[in-house]
gemmi code that builds the backbone of each chain (N, CA, C; Angstrom):
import gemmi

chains = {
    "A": [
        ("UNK", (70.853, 116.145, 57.668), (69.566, 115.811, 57.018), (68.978, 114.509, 57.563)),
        ("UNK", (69.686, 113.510, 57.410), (69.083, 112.173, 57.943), (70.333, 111.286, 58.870)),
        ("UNK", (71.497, 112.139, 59.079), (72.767, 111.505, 59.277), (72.399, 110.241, 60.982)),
        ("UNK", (71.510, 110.701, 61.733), (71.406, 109.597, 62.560), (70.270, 108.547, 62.226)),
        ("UNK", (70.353, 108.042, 61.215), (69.395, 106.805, 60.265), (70.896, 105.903, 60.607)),
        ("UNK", (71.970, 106.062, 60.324), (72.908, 105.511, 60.372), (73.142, 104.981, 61.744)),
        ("UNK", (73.678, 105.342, 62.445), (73.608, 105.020, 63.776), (72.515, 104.378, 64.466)),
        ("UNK", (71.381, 104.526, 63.950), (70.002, 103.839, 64.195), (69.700, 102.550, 63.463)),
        ("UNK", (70.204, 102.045, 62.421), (71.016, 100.964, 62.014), (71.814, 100.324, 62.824)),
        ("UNK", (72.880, 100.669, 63.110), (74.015, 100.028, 64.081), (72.853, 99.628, 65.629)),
        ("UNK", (72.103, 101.108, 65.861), (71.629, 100.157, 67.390), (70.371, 99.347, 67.228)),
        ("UNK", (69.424, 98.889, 66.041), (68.942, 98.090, 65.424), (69.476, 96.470, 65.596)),
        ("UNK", (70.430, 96.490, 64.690), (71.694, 95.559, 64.983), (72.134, 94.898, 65.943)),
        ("UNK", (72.475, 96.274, 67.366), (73.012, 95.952, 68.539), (72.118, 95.009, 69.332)),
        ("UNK", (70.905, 95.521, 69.360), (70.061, 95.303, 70.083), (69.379, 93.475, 69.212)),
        ("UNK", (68.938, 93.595, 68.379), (69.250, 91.361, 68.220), (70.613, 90.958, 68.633)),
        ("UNK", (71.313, 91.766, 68.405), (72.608, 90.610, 68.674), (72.561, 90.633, 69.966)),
        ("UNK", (72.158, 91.940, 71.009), (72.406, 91.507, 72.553), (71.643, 90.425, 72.752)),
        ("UNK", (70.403, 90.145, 72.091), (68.982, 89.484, 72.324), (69.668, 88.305, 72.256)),
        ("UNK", (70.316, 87.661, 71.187), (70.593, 86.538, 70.826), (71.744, 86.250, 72.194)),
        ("UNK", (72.889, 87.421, 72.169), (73.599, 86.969, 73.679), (73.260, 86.610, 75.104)),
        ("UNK", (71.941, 87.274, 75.230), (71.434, 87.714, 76.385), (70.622, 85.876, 76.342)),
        ("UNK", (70.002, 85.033, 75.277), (69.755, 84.123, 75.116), (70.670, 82.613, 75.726)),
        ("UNK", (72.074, 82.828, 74.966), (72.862, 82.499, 75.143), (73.319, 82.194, 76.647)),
        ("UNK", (73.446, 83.515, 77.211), (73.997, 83.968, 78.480), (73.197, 82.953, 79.711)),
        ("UNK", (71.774, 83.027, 79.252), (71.001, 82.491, 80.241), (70.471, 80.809, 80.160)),
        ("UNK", (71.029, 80.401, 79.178), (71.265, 79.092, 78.750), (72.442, 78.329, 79.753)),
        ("UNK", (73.594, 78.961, 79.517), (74.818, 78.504, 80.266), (74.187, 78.438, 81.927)),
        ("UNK", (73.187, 79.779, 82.179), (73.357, 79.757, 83.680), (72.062, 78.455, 84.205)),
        ("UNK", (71.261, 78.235, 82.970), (70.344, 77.282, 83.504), (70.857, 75.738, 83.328)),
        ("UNK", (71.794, 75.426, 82.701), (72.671, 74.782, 82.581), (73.494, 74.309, 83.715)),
        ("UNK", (73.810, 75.769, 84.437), (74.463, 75.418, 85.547), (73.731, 75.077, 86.794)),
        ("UNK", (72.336, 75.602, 86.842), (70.986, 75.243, 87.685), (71.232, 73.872, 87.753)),
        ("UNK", (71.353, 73.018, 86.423), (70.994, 71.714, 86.369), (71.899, 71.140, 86.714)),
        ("UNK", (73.055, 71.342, 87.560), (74.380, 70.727, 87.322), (74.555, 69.281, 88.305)),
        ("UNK", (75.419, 68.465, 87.319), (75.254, 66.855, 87.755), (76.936, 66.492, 88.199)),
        ("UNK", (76.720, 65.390, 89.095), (78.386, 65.663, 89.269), (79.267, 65.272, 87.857)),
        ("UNK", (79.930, 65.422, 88.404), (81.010, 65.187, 87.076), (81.287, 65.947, 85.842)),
        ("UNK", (80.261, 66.952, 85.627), (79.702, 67.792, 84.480), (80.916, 69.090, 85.162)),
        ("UNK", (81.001, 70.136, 84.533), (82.113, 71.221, 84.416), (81.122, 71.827, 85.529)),
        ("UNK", (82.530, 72.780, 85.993), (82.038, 73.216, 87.544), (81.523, 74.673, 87.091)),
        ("UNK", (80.583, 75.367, 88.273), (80.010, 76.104, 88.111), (81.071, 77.741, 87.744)),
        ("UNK", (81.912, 77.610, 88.495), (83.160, 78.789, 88.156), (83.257, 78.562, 86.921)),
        ("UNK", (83.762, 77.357, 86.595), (84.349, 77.251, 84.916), (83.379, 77.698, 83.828)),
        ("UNK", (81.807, 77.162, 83.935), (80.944, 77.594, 83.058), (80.845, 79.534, 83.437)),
        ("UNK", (80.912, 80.021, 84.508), (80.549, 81.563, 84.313), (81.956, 81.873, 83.793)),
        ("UNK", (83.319, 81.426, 83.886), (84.435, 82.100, 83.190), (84.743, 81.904, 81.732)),
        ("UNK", (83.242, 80.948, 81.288), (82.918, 80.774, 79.844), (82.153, 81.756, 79.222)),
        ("UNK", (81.326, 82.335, 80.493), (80.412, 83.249, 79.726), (81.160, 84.550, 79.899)),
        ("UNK", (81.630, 84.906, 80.676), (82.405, 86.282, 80.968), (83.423, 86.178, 81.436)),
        ("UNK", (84.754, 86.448, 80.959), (86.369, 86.415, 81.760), (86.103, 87.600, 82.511)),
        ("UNK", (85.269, 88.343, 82.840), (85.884, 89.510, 83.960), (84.831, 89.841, 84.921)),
        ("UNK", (83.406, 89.098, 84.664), (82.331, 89.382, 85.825), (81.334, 90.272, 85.293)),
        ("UNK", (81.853, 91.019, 83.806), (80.861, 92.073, 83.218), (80.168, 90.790, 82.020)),
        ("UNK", (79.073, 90.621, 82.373), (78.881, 89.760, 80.807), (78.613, 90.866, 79.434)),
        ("UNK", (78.529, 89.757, 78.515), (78.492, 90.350, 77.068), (77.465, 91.032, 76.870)),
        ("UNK", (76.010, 90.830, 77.894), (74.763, 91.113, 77.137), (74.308, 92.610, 77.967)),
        ("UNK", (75.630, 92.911, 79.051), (75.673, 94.236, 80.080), (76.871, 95.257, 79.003)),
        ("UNK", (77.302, 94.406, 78.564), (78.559, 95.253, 77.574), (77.576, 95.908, 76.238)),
        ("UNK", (76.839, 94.890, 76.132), (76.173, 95.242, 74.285), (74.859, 96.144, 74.700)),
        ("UNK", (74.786, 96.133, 76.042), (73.595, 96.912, 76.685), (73.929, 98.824, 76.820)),
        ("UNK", (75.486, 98.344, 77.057), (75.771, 100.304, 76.979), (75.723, 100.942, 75.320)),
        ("UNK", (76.456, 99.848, 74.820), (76.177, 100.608, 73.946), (74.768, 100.570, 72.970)),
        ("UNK", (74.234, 99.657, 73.414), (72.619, 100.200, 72.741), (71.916, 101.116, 73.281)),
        ("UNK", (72.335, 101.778, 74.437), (72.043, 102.764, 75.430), (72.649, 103.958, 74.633)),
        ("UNK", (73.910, 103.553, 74.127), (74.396, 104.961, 73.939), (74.156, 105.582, 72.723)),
        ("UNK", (73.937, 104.366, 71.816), (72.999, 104.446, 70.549), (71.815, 104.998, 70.092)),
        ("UNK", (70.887, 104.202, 70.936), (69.574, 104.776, 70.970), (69.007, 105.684, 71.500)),
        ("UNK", (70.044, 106.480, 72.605), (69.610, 107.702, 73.095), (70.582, 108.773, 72.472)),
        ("UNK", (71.480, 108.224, 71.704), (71.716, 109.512, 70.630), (71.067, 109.912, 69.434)),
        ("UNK", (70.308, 108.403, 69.344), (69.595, 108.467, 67.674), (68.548, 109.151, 68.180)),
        ("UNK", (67.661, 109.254, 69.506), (66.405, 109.743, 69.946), (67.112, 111.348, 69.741)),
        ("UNK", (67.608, 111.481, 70.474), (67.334, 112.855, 70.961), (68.418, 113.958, 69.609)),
        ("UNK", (69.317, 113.369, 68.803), (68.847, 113.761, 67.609), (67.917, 113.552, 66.348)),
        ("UNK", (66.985, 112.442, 66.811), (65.834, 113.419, 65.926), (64.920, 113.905, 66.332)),
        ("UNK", (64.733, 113.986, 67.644), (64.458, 115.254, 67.741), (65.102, 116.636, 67.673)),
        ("UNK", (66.419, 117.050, 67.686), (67.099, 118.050, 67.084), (66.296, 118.421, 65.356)),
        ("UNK", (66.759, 116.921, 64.781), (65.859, 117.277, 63.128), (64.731, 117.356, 63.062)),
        ("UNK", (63.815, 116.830, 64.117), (62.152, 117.085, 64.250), (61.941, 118.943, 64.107)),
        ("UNK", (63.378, 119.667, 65.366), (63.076, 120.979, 65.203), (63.506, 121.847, 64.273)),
        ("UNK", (64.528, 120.921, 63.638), (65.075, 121.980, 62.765), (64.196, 121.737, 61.306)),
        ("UNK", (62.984, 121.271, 61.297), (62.017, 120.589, 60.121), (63.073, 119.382, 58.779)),
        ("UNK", (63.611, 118.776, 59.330), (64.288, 117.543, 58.321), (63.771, 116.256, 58.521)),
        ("UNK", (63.026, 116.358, 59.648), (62.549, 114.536, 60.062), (61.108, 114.872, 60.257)),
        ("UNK", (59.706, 114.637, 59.669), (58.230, 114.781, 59.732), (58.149, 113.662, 60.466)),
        ("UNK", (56.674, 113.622, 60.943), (56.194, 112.445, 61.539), (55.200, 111.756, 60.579)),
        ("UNK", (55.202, 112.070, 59.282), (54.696, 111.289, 58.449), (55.461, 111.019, 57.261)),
        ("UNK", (54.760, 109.954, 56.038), (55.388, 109.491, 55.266), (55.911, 110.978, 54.091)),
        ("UNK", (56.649, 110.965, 53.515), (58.084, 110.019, 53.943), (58.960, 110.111, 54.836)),
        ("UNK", (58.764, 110.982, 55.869), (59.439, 111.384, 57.331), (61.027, 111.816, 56.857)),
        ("UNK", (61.255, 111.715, 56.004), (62.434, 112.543, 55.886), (62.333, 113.703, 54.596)),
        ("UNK", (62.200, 115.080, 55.077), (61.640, 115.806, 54.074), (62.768, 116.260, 52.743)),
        ("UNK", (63.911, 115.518, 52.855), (65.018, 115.609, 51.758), (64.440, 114.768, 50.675)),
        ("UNK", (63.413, 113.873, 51.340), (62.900, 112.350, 49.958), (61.808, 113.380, 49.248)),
        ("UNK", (61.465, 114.644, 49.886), (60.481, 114.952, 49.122), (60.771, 115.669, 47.509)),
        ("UNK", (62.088, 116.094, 47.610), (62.629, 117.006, 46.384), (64.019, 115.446, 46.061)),
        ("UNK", (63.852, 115.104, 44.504), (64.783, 114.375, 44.447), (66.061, 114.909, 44.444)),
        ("UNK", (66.340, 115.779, 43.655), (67.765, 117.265, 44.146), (68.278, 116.685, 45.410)),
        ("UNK", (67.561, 116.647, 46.329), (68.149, 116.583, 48.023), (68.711, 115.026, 48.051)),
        ("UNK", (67.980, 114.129, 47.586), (68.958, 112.601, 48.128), (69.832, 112.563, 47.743)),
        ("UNK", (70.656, 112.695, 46.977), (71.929, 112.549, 46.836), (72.634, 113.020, 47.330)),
        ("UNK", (72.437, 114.547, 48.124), (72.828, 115.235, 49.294), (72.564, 114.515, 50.915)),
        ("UNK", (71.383, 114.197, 50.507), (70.942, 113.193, 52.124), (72.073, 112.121, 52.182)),
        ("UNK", (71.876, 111.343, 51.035), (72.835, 110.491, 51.241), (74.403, 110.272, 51.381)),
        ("UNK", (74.467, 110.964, 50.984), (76.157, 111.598, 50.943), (76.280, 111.938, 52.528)),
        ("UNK", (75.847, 112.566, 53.127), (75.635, 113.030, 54.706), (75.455, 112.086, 54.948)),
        ("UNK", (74.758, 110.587, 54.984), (74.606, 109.578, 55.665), (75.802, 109.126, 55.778)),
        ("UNK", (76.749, 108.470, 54.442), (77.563, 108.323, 54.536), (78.862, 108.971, 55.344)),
        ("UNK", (79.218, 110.014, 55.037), (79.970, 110.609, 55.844), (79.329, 111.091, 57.311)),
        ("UNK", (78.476, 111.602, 57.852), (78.779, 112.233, 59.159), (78.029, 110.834, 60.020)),
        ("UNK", (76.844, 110.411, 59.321), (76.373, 109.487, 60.234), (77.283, 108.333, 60.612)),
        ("UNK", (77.643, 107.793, 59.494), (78.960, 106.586, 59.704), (80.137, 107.023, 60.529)),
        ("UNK", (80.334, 108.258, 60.433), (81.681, 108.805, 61.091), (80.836, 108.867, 62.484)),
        ("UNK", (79.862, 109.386, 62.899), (79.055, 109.090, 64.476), (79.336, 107.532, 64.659)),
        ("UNK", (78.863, 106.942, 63.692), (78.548, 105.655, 64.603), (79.536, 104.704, 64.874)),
        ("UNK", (80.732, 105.181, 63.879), (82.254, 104.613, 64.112), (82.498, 105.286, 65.622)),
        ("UNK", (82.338, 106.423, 66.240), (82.866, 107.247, 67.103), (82.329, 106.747, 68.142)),
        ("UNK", (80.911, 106.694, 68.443), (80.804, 106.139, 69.605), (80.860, 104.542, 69.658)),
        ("UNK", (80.838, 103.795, 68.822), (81.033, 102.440, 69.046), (83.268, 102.658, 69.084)),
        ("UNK", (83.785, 103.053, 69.079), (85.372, 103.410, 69.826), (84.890, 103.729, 70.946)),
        ("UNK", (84.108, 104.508, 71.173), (84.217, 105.414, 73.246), (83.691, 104.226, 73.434)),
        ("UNK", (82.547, 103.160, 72.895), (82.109, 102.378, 74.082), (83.273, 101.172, 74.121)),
        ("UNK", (84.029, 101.035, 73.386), (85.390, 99.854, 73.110), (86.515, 100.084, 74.295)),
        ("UNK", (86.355, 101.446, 74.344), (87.216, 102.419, 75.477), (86.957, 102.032, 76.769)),
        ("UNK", (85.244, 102.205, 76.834), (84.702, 101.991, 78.177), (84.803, 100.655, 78.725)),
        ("UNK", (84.631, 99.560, 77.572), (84.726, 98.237, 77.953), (85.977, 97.988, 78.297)),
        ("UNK", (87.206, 98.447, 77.935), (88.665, 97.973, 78.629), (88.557, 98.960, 79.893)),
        ("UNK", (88.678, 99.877, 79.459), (88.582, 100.563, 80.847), (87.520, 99.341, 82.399)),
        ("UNK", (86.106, 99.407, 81.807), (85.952, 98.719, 83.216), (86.481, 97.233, 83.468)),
        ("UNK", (87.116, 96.413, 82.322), (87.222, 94.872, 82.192), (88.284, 95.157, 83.435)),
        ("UNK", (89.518, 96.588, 82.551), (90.560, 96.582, 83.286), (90.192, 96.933, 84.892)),
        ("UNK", (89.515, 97.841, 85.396), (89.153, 98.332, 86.556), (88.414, 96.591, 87.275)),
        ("UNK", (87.490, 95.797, 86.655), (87.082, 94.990, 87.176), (88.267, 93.689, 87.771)),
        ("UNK", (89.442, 93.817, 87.202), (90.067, 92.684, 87.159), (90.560, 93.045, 88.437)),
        ("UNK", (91.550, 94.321, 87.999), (92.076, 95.255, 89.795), (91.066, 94.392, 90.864)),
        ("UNK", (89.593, 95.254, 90.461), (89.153, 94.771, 91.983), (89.199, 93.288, 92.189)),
        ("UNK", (89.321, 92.012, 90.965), (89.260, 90.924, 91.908), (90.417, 90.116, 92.201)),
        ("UNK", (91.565, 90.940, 91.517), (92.607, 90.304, 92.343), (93.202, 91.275, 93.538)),
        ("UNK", (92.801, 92.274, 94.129), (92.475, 92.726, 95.323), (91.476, 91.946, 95.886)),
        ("UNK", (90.824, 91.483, 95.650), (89.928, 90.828, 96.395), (90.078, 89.221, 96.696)),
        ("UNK", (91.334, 88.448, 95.460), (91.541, 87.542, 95.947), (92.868, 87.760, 97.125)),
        ("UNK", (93.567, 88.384, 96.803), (94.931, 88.895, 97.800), (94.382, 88.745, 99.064)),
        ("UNK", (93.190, 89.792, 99.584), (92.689, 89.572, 100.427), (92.266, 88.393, 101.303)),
        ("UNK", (91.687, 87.907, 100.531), (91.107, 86.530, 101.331), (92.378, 85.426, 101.142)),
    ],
    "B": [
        ("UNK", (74.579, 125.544, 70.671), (74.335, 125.854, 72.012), (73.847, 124.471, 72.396)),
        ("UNK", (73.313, 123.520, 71.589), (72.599, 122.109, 72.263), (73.391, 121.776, 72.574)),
        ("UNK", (74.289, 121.595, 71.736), (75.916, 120.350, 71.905), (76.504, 120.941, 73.521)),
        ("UNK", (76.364, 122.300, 73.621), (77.069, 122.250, 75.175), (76.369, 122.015, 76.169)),
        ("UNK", (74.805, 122.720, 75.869), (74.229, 122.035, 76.970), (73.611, 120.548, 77.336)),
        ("UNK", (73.901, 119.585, 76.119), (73.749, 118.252, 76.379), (74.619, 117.634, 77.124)),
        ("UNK", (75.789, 117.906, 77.057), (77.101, 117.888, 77.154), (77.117, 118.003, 78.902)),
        ("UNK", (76.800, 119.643, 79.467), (76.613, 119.830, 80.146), (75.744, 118.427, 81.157)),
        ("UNK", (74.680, 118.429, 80.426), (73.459, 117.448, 81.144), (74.420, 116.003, 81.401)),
        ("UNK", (75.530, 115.897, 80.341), (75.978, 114.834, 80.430), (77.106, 114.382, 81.676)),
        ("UNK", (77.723, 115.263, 81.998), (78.408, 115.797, 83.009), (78.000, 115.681, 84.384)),
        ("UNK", (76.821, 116.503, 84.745), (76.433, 116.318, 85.684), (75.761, 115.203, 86.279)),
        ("UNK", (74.779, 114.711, 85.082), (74.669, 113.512, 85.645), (75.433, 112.075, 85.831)),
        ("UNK", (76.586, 112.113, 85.050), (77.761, 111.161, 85.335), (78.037, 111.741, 86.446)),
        ("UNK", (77.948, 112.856, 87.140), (78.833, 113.054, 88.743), (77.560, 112.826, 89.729)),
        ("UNK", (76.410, 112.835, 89.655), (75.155, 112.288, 90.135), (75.411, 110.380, 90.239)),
        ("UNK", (75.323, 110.340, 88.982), (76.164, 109.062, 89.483), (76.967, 108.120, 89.929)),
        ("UNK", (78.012, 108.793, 89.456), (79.042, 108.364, 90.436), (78.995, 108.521, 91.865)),
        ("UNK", (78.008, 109.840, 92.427), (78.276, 109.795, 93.590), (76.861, 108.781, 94.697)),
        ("UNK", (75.754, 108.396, 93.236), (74.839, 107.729, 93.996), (75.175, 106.008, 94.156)),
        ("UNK", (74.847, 105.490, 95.366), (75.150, 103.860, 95.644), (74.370, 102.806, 94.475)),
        ("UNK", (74.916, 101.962, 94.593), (74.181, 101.214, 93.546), (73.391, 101.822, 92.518)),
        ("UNK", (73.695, 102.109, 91.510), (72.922, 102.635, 90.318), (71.754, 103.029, 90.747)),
        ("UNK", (71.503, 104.021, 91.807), (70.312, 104.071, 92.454), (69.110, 104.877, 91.120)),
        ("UNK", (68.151, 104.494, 90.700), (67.355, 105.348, 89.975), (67.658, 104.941, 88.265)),
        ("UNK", (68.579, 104.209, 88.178), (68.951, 103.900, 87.064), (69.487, 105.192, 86.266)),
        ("UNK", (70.345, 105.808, 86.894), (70.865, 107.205, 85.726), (71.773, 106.860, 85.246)),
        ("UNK", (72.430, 105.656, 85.397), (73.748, 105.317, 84.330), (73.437, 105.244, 82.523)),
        ("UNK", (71.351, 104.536, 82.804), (70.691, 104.320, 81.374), (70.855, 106.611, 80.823)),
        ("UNK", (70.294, 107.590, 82.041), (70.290, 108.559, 81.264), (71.676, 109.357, 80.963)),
        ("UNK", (72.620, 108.889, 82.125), (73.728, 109.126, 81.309), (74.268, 108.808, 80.057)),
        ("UNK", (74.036, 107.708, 79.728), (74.215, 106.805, 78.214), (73.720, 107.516, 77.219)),
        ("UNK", (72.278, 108.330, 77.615), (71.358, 108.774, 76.846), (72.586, 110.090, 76.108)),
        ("UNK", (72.380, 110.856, 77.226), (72.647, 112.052, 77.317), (74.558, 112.125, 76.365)),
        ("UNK", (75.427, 110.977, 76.991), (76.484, 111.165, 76.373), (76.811, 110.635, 74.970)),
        ("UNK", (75.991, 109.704, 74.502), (75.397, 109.163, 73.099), (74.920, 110.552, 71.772)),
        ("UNK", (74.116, 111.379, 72.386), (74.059, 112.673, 71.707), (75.195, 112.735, 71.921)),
        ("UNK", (75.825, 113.271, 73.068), (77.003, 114.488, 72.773), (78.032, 114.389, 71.892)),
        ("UNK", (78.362, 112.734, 71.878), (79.099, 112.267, 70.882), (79.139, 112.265, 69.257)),
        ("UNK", (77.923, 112.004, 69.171), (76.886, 112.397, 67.922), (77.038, 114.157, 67.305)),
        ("UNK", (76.797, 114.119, 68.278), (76.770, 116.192, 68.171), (78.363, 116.514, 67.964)),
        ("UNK", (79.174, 116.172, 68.685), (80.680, 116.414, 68.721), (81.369, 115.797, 67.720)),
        ("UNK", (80.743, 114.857, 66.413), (81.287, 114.660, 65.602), (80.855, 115.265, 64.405)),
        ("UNK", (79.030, 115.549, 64.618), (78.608, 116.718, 63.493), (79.165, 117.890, 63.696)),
        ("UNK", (79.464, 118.509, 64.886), (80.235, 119.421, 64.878), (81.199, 119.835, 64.123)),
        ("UNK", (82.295, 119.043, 64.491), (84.099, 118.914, 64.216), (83.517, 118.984, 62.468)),
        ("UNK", (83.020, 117.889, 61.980), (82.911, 117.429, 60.346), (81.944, 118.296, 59.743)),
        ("UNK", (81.194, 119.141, 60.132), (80.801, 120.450, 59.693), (81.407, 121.381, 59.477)),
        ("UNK", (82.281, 121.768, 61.285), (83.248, 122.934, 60.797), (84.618, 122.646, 59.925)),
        ("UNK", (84.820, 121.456, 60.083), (86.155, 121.497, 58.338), (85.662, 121.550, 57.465)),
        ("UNK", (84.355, 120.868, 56.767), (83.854, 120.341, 55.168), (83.011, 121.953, 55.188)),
        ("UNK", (82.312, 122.584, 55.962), (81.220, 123.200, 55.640), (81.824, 124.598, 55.919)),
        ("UNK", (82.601, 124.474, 56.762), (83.314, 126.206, 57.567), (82.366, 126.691, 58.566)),
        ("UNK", (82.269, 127.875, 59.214), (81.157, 128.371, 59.720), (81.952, 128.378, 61.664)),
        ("UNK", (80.710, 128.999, 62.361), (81.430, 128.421, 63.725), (81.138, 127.793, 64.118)),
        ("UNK", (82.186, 127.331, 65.193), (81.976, 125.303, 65.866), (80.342, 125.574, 66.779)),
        ("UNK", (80.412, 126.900, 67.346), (79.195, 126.543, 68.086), (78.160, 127.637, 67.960)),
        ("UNK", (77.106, 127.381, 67.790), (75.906, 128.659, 67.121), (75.171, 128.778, 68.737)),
        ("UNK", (75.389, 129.652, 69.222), (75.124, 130.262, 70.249), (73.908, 131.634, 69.618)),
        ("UNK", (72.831, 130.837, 69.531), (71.361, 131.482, 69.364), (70.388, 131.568, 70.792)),
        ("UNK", (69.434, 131.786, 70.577), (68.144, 131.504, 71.444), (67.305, 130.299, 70.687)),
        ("UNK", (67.417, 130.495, 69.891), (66.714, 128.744, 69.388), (67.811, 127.654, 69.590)),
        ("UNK", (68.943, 127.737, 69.289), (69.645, 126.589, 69.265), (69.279, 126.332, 71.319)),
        ("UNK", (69.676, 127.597, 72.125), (69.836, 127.221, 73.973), (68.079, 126.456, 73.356)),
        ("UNK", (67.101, 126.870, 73.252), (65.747, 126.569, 73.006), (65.344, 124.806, 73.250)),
        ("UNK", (66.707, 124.953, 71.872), (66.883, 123.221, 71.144), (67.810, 122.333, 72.444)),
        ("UNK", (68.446, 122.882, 72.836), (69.465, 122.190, 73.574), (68.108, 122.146, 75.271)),
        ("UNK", (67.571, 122.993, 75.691), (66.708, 123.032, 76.832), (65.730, 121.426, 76.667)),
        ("UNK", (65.141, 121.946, 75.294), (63.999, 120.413, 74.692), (64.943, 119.317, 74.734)),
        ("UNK", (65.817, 119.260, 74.548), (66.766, 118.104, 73.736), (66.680, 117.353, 75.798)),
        ("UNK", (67.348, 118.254, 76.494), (67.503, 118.033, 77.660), (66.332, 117.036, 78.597)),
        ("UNK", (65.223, 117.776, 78.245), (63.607, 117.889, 79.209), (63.730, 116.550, 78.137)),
        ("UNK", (63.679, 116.331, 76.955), (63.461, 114.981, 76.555), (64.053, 113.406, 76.608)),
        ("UNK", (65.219, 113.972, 77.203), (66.190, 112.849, 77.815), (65.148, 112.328, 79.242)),
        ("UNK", (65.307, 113.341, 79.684), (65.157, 113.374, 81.238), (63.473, 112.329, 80.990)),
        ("UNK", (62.246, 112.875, 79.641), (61.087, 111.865, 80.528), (61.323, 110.836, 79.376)),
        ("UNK", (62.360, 110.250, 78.262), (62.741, 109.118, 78.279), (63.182, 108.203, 78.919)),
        ("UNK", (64.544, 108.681, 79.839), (64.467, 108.018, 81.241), (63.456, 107.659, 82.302)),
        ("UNK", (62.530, 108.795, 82.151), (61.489, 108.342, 83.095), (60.675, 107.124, 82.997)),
        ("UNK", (60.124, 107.539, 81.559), (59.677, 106.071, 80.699), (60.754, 104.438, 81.079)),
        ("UNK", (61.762, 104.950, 80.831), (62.387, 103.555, 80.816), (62.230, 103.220, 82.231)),
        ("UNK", (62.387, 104.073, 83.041), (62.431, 103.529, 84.531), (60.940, 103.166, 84.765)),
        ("UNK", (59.714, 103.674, 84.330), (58.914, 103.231, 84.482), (58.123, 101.620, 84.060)),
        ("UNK", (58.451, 101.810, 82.954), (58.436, 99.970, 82.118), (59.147, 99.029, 82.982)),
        ("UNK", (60.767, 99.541, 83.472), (61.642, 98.455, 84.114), (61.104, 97.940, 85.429)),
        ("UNK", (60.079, 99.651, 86.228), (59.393, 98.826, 87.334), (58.699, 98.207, 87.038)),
        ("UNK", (57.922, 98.385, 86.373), (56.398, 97.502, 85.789), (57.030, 96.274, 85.586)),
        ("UNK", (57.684, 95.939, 84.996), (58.045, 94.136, 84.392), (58.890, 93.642, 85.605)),
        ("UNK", (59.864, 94.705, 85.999), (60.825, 94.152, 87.556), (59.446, 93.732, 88.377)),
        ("UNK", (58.725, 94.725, 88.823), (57.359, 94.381, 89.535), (56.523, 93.181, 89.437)),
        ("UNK", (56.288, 92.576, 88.294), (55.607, 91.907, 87.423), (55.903, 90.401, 87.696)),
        ("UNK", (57.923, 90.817, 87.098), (58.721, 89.523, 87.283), (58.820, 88.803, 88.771)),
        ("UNK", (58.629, 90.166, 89.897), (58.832, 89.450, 91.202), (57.535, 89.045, 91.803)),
        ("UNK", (56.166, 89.411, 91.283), (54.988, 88.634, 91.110), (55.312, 87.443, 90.869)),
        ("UNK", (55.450, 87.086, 89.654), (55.476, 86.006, 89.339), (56.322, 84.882, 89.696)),
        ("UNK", (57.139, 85.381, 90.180), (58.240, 84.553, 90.505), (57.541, 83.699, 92.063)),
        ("UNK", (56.883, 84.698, 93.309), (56.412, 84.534, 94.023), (55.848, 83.330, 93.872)),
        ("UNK", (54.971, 83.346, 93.027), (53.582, 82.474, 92.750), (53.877, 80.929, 92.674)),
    ],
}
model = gemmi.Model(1)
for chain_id, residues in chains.items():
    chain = gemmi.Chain(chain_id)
    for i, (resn, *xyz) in enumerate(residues, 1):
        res = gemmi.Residue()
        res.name, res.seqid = resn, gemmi.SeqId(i, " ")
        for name, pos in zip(("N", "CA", "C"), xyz):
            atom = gemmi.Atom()
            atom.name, atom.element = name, gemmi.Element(name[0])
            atom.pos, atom.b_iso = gemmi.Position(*pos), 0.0
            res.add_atom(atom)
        chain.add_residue(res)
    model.add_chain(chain)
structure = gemmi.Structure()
structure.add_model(model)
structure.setup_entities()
């Protein structure tokens, strides 16, 4: 009925907090623009912002990716199956009160259970590449 | 039938990507797209067919219908995004010039 409202929440969420990281992120590097001797070296400030070369605001970026193009393209699934209108109140369960307590109950369970699920695969993806990124740079320091 | 053929869409274009150089075209954003549903879908699935019963996959002509749209709408969201990212990438290396 409305179960990706939930998940559309979470990438709501995702997306200020990348904002605020992505803020952050580019602070440290103008910081390091300005750099005076004696002040912390330029390696040390980027192994402040990222231990592995992926920063935080490329990490919080997949999964607002993976968020917001699941919340899109299921509602459009509910656009076709007539549960999501494009006008007020856009969710046609608010129109019969009978139905919210059913809507909501589905929010709770399937949407929360989505948005627990893919925020794990993207937790997955982030060790997976931290781990794959590290491989390549101590192959790459071996090397040199 | 959506859930497989998103699924599907999701597939192929993770092997599109993987096999293109540098994120060429930006399809890693429509892979995201594309595997974000499936995940979504693969958990309404599963938690439908225990709580509700029924079968895991409704293999109609409206659902392939739903899953075709679902597809074609990934594909010119991506387009969109790639289009905005040139415009401001474009924009940004204007300005930067100046």
């Amino acid at each position: 009925m409305a179960c990706f409202v939930v998940p559309m929440a979470e990438a709501i969420l995702v997306s200020v907090v990348k904002k605020v990281v992505e803020k952050k992120e580019q602070k440290v590097l103008f910081e390091d623009s300005t750099l005076t001797e004696g002040t912390v070296s330029f390696a040390e400030k980027e192994n402040k912002a990222s231990q592995t070369g992926i920063s935080w605001s490329q990490k919080l970026s997949w999964l607002n990716t993976l968020l917001w193009g699941g919340v899109f393209l299921l509602a459009i699934e509910h656009i076709w199956h007539g549960e999501v209108i494009l006008w007020p109140p856009f969710l046609t369960a608010m129109k019969n009160p009978n139905d919210i307590p059913i809507m909501l109950h589905e929010m709770a369970s399937f949407g929360t259970s989505m948005a627990v699920f893919v925020t794990l695969v993207w937790a997955g993806m982030v060790f997976v590449a931290e781990h794959k990124m590290k491989r390549f740079l101590c192959k790459g320091f071996n090397r040199s | 039938m959506y859930f497989i053929i998103t699924a599907l869409a999701a597939i192929v274009t993770t092997i599109l990507w993987y096999k293109m150089p540098q994120n060429k075209y930006r399809l890693s954003t429509l892979c995201l797209i594309y595997w974000g549903a499936t995940f979504m879908w693969f958990v309404d699935h599963i938690m439908a067919f225990f709580i509700e019963g029924g079968e895991f996959f409704e293999i109609t002509m409206d659902a392939t219908l739903l899953g075709i749209t679902v597809v074609l709408c990934g594909l010119v969201a991506w387009g969109i995004i790639l289009f905005i990212k040139g415009k401001v990438g474009g924009f940004k290396n204007i300005t930067s010039q100046m």
